[in-house]
C-alpha positions in Angstrom: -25.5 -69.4 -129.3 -28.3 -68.0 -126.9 -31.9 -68.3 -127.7 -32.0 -64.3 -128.0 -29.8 -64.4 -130.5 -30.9 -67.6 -132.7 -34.5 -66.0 -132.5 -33.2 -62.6 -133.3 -31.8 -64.4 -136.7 -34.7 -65.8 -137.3 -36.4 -62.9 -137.4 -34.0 -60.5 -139.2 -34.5 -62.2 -143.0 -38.2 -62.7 -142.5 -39.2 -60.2 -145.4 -42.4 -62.4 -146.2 -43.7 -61.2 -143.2 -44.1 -57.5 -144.9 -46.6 -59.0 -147.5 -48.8 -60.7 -144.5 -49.7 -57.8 -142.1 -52.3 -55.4 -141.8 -50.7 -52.4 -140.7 -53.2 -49.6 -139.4 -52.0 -45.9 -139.0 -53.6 -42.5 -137.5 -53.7 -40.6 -141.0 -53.4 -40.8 -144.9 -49.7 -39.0 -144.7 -48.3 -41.9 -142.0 -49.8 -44.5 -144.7 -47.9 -43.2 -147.4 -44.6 -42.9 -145.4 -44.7 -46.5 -144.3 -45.3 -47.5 -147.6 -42.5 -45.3 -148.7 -40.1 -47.1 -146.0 -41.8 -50.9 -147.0 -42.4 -51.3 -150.0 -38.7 -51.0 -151.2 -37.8 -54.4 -149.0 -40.6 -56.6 -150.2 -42.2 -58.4 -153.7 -46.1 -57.3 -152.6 -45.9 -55.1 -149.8 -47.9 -54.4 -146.7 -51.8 -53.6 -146.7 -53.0 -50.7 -144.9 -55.9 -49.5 -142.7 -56.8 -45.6 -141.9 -58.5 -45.7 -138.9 -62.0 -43.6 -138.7 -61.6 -41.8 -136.1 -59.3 -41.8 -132.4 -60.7 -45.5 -131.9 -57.8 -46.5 -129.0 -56.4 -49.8 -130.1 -59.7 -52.6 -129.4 -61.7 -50.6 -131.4 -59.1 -49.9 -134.0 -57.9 -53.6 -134.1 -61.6 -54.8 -134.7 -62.5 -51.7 -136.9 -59.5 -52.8 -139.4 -60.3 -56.5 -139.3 -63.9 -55.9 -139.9 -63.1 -54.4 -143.1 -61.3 -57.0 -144.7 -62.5 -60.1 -142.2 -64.7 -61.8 -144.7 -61.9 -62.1 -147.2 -58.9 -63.7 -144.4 -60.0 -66.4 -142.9 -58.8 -69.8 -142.5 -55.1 -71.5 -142.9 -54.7 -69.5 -146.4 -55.6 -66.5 -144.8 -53.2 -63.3 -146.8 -53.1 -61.8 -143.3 -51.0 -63.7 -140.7 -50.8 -60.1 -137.8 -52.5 -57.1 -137.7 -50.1 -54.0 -136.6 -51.1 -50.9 -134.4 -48.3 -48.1 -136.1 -49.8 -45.4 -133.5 -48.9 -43.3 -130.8 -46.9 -40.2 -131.0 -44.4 -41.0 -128.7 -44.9 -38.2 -126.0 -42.5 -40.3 -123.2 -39.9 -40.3 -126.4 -39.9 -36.4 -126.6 -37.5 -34.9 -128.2 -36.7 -37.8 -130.4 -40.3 -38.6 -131.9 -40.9 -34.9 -132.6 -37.6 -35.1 -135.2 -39.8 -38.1 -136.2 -42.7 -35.9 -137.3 -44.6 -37.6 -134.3 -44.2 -41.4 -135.8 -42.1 -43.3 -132.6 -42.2 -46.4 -134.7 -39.9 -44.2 -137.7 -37.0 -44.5 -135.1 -33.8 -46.6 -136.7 -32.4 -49.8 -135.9 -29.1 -51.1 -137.0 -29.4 -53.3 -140.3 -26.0 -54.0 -141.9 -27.7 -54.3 -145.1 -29.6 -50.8 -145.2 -26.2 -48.5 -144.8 -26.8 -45.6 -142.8 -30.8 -45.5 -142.9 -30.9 -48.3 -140.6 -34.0 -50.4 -140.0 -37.3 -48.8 -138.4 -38.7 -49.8 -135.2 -42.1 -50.5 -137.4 -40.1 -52.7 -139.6 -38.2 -54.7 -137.2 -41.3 -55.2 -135.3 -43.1 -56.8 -138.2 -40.3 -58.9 -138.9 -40.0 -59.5 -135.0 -43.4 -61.5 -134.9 -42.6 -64.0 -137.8 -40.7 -66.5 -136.1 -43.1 -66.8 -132.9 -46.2 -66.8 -135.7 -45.1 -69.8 -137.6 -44.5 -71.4 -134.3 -47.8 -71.5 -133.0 -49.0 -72.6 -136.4 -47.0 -75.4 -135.7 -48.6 -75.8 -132.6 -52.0 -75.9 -134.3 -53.5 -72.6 -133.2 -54.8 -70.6 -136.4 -55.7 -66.8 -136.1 -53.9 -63.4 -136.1 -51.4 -62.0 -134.2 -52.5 -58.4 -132.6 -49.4 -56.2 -132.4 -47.8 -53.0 -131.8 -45.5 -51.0 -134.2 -43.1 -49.4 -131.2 -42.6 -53.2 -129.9 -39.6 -55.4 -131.0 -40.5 -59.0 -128.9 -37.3 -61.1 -129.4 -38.3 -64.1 -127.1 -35.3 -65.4 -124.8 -36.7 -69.0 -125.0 -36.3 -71.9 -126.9 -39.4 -71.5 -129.6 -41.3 -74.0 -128.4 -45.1 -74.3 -127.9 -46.8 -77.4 -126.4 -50.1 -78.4 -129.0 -52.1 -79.6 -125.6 -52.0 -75.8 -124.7 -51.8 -73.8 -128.1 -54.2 -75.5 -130.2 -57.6 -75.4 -128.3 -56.9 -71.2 -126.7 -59.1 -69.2 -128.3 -56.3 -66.2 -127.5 -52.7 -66.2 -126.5 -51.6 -63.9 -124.3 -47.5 -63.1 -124.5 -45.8 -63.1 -121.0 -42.4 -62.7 -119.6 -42.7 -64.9 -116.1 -41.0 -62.8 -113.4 -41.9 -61.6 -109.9 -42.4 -57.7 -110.2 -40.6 -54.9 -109.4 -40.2 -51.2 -108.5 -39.8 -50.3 -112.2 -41.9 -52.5 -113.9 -44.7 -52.5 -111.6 -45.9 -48.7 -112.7 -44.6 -49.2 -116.3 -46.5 -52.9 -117.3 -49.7 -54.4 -116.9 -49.5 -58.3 -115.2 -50.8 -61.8 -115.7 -51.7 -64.1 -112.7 -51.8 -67.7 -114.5 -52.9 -70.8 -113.8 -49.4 -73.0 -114.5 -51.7 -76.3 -114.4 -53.8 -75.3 -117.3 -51.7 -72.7 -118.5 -54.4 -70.4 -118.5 -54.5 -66.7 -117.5 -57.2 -66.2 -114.8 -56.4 -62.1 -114.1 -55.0 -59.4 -115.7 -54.0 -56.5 -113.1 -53.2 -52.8 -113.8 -50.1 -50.9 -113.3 -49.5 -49.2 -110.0 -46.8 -49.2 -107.0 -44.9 -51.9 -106.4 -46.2 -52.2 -102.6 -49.9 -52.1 -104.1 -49.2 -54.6 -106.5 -47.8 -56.9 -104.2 -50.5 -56.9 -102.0 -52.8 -57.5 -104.8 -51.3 -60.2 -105.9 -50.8 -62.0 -102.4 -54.6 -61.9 -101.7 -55.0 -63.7 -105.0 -52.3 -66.1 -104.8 -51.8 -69.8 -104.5 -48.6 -72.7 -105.3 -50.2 -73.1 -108.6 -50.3 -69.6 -109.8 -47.0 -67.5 -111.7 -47.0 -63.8 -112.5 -45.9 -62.6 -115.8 -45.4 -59.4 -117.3 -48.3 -58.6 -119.8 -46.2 -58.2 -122.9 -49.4 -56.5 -124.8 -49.1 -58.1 -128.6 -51.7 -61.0 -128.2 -53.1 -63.9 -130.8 -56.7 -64.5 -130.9 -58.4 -66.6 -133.4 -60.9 -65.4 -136.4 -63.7 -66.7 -134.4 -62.8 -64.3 -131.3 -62.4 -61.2 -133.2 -65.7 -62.2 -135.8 -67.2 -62.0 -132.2 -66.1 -58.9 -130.9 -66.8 -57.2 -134.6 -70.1 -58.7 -134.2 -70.7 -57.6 -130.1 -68.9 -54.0 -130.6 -71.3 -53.0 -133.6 -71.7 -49.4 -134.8 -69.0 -48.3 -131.7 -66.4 -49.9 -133.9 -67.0 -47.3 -136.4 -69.1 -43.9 -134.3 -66.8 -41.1 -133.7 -67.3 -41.2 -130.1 -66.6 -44.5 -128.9 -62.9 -45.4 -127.6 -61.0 -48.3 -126.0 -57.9 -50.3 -125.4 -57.6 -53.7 -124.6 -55.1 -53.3 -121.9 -56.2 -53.8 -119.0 -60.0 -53.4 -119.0 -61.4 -55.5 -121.9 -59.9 -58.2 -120.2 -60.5 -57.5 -116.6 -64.3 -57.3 -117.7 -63.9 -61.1 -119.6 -62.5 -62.0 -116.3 -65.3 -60.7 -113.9 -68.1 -63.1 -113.0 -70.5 -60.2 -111.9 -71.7 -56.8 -111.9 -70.5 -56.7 -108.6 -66.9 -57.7 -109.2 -66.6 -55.0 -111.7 -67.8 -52.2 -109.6 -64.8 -53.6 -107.0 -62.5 -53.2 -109.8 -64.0 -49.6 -110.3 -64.0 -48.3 -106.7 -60.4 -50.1 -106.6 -59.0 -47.7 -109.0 -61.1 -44.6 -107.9 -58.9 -45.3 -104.3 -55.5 -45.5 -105.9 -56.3 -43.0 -107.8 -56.2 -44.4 -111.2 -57.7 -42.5 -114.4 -57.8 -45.1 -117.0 -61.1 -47.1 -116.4 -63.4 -43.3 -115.7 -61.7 -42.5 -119.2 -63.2 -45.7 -120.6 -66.4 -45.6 -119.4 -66.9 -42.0 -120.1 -66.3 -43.0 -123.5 -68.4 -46.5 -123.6 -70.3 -46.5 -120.3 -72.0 -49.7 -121.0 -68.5 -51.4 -121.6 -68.6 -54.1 -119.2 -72.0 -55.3 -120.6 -71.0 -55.3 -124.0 -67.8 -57.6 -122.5 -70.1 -59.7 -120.5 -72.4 -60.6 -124.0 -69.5 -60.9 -126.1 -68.0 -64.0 -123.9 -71.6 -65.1 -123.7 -72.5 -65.4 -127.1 -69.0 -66.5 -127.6 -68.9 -69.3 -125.6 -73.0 -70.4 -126.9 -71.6 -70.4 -130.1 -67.9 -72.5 -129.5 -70.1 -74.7 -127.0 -67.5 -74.5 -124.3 -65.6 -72.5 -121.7 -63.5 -69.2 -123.3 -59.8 -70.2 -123.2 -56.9 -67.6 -122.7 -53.5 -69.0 -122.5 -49.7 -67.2 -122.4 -46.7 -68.2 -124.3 -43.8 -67.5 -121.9 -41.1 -65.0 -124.1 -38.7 -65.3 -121.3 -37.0 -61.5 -121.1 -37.6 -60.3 -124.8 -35.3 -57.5 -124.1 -31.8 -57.8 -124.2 -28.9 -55.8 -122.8 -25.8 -54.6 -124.4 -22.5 -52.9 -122.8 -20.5 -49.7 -124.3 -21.2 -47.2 -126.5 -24.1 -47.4 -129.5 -23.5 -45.9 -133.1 -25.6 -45.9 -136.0 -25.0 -44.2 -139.0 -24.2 -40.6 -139.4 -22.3 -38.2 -140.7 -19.6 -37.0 -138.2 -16.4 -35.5 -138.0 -15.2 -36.3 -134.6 -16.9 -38.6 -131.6 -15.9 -39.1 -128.1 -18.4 -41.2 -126.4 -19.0 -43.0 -123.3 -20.0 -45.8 -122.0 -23.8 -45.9 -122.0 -23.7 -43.0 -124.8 -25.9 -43.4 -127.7 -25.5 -41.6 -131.1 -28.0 -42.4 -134.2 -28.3 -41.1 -137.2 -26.7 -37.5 -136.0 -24.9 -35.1 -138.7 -22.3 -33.3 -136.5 -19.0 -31.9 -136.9 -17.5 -32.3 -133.0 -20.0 -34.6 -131.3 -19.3 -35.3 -127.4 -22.1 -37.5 -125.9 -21.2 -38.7 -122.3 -22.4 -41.3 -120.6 -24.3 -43.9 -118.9 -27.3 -42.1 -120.6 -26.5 -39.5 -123.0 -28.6 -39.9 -126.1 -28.5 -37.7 -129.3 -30.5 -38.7 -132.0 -30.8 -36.6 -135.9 -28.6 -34.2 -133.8 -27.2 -31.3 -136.6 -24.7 -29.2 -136.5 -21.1 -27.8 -135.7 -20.3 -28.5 -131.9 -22.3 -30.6 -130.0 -21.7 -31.8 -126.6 -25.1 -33.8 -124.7 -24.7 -34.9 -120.9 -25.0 -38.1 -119.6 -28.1 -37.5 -118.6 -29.7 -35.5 -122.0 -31.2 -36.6 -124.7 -30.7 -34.2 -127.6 -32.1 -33.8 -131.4 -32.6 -31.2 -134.2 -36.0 -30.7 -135.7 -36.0 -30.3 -139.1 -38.6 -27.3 -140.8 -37.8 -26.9 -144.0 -34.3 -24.5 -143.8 -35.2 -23.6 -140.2 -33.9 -26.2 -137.8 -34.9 -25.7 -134.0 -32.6 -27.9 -131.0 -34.7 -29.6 -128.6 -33.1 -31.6 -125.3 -34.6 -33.3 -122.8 -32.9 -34.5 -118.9 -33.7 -37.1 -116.7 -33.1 -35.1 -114.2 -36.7 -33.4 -114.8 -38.4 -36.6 -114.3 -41.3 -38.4 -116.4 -42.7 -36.4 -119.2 -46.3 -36.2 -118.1 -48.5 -33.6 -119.5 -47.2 -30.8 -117.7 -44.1 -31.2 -118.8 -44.8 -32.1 -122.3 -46.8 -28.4 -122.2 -44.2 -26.7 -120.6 -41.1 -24.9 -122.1 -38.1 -26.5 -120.7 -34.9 -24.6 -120.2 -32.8 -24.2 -123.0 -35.7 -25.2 -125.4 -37.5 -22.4 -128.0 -40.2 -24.6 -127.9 -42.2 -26.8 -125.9 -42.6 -30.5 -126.8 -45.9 -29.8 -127.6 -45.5 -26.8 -129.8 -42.9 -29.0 -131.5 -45.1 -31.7 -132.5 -47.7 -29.1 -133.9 -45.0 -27.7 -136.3 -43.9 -31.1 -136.9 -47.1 -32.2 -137.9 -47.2 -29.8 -141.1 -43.9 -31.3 -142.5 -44.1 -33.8 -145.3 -43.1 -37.4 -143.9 -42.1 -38.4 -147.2 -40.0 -35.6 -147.6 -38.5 -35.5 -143.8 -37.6 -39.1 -143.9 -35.6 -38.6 -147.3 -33.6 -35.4 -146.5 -32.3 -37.2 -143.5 -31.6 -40.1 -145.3 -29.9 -38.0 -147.8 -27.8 -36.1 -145.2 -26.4 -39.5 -143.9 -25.4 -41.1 -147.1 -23.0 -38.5 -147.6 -20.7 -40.8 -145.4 -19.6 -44.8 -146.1 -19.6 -47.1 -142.8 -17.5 -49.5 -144.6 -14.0 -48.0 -142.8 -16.1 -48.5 -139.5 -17.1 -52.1 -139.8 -13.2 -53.0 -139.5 -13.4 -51.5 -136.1 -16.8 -51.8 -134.8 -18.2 -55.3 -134.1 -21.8 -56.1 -134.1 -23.1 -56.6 -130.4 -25.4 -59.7 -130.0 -28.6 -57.7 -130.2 -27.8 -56.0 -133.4 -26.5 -52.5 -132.2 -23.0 -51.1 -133.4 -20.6 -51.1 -130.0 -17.8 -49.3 -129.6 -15.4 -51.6 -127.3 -13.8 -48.5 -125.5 -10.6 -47.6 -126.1 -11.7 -47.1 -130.0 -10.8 -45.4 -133.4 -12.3 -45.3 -136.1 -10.7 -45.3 -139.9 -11.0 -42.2 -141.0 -13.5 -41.8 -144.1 -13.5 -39.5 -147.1 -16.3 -37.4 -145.7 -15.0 -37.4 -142.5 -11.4 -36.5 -142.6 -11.3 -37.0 -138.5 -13.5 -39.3 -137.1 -12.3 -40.6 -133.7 -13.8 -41.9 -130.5 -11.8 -41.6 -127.2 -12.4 -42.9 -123.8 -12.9 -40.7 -120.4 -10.6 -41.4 -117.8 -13.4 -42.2 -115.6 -14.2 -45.8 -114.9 -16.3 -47.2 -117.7 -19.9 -47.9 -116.4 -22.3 -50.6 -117.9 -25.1 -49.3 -119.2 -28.7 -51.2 -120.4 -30.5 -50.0 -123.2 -34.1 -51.3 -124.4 
């Protein structure tokens, strides 16, 4: 058995974890639908933080832990991770606007649940309870900082040595790998010190032949690059700090920031001067992120530079950052995805992907045809749509989305895409006055109308959890659908790599 796979295990019972998190949403109505969705698997159930104001996720993370800090501290702490569930998902479109906006509402296979599935939210929670207890183990004591669109199944052996867990004051999650094309504009990285184990610079996301260069003027035998994997664990005495050093900006209704890349490129810089390299750096290559931040807090690097100040007077000692190596936390499956539904007839291809869709006559090709909550008679997506149905009350609007259009950057996301009655955009503003509650229940209701038991004889679970169809298939036909089949093309069958 791989070590994907025995983590994976680990991870999938680990209901505890529910009644141990802090899970912080963007509104009252996302608070209510997660503890619609949670509360039903667990004895206690999750606690919950509305966060005052658009904080970005540093402020957010210390504005929720300042709330209830005085209360969780220690080895008895009630709260073992605090969880992000934000971000609308614009990158997602059309799929998070069926999801009234909530990316982390999208399903996961769970044998157990039937056709609802499992939420990303959920699985992510659950995700973080196996790497958790094991750097308890290792001695370190503080909370894990996470984010609800994330599932981290590490690749390794869950092993953490107690000479480098125990004394970090945070751990920073890595997947050690030289960088390329693709992940050099879509991750942050880690240059770390592999004698100490520490992580001595974060750097931003840009083009591969910028990154490189970046990191061969910085480089040395001793030193690894890993991909920042974002979720983090500091200890109660770090965040206490940064509560105390953030003051009223952790709860004003002007004050943003993140803590990817910049909060930690400030800890890292030994000077004014450094910074103001870092700043004319990313003026040049034209990044916006860092003139966003310190539009926002313009005195951000020397409320950084007293926080690891005051920090270190207090612990009487250096600040110590150190990575846990996941190995690849995301694994890759070959043939065609199913989850759930309600469909008469399916031909799919290899690299196809259909999820929780209520269809008649689906076709979905491949290697990248997607259609998620798709409704309806015919349906036929292309390899290279993704496809949904938006759910208003009795008025249902079709939305689609091609990768032939490129990124979905803000103009796009405006824009009224061929074929659409809507833009992305308008649809998350009429998806934003439906009931979560009710939304999430009338799908679930339009799915349960069909029983997956005659397609468990001939669809086997695929080591990361996702129903694969083994082309050539067919599947038993069920009473509520009379002609449920899925054929092959008689194109050669692609591999295909989902995430």
């Amino acid at each position: 058995m791989s070590d994907l796979l025995r983590n994976a295990r680990l991870a999938r019972p680990s209901t505890s974890a529910l009644d141990r998190v802090l899970i912080v949403t963007g509104d009252y109505l996302d608070a209510k639908l997660w503890d619609a969705i949670l509360h039903q698997n667990t004895a206690v159930g999750p606690k919950y933080w509305v966060e005052k104001g658009k904080k970005g996720n540093l402020l957010g993370a210390l504005q929720a832990y300042s709330a209830v800090r005085d209360n969780h501290r220690g080895d008895d702490s009630p709260i073992s991770q605090i969880v992000m569930i934000f971000g609308s998902g614009t990158r997602l479109s059309p799929f998070t606007q069926s999801l009234r906006n909530v990316k982390a509402a999208f399903p996961l296979p769970a044998g157990s649940r039937g056709s609802s599935g499992l939420t990303i939210g959920e699985a992510a929670i659950r995700s973080a309870a196996p790497w958790i207890d094991c750097l308890r183990d290792a001695g370190f004591h503080g909370i894990v900082l996470s984010w609800g669109d994330e599932v981290l199944i590490p690749s390794k052996p869950l092993i953490a040595d107690p000479a480098a867990i125990s004394h970090a004051d945070v751990i920073r999650f890595g997947w050690r790998r030289d960088p390329d094309s693709e992940l050099a504009t879509q991750k942050e990285w880690l240059q770390v010190d592999l004698a100490t184990n520490l992580v001595i610079r974060d750097i931003s996301r840009q083009p591969l032949d910028r990154l490189t260069e970046v990191l061969h003027r910085t480089s040395n035998p001793q030193m690894a690059t890993f991909v920042n994997l974002g979720s983090f664990a500091a200890t109660h005495e770090f965040l206490s700090a940064a509560c105390d050093t953030f003051g009223k900006r952790v709860f004003d209704e002007s004050s943003a920031a993140n803590w990817d890349p910049y909060f930690w490129q400030a800890l890292q810089s030994p000077s004014r001067e450094s910074w103001d390299e870092l700043i004319r750096h990313e003026q040049g290559a034209s990044l916006a992120g860092l003139q966003g931040l310190l539009a926002s807090v313009p005195d951000f690097f020397e409320l950084v530079r007293h926080f690891r100040m005051a920090f270190e007077q207090r612990a009487g000692r250096p600040m110590r950052i150190s990575v846990f190596d996941f190995g690849e936390p995301w694994p890759s499956i070959e043939g065609a995805i199913v989850l759930g539904g309600n469909i008469g007839h399916i031909i799919a291809d290899h690299g196809a992907a259909i999820i929780w869709c209520r269809v008649d006559d689906l076709r979905v090709d491949g290697p990248n045809g997607i259609a998620f909550r798709l409704d309806g008679g015919r349906r036929v997506v292309l390899g290279d749509e993704s496809a949904t149905t938006l759910r208003l009350g009795e008025r249902t609007l079709n939305l689609k989305y091609s990768r032939r259009i490129g990124n979905i950057d803000p103009g796009i996301f405006e824009k009224r895409l061929p074929g659409n009655p809507v833009s992305f955009s308008e649809a998350a503003s009429l998806m934003k006055a439906v009931d979560p509650i009710e939304l999430h229940r009338s799908w679930l209701a339009r799915l349960a109308m069909v029983q997956l038991g005659a397609w468990r004889r001939s669809v086997r679970m695929a080591p990361c959890g996702f129903l694969t169809l083994r082309l050539p298939y067919t599947a038993a036909a069920t009473s509520a659908a009379p002609s449920m089949q899925a054929k092959t093309r008689t194109t050669p069958a692609k591999k295909s790599t989902h995430s």
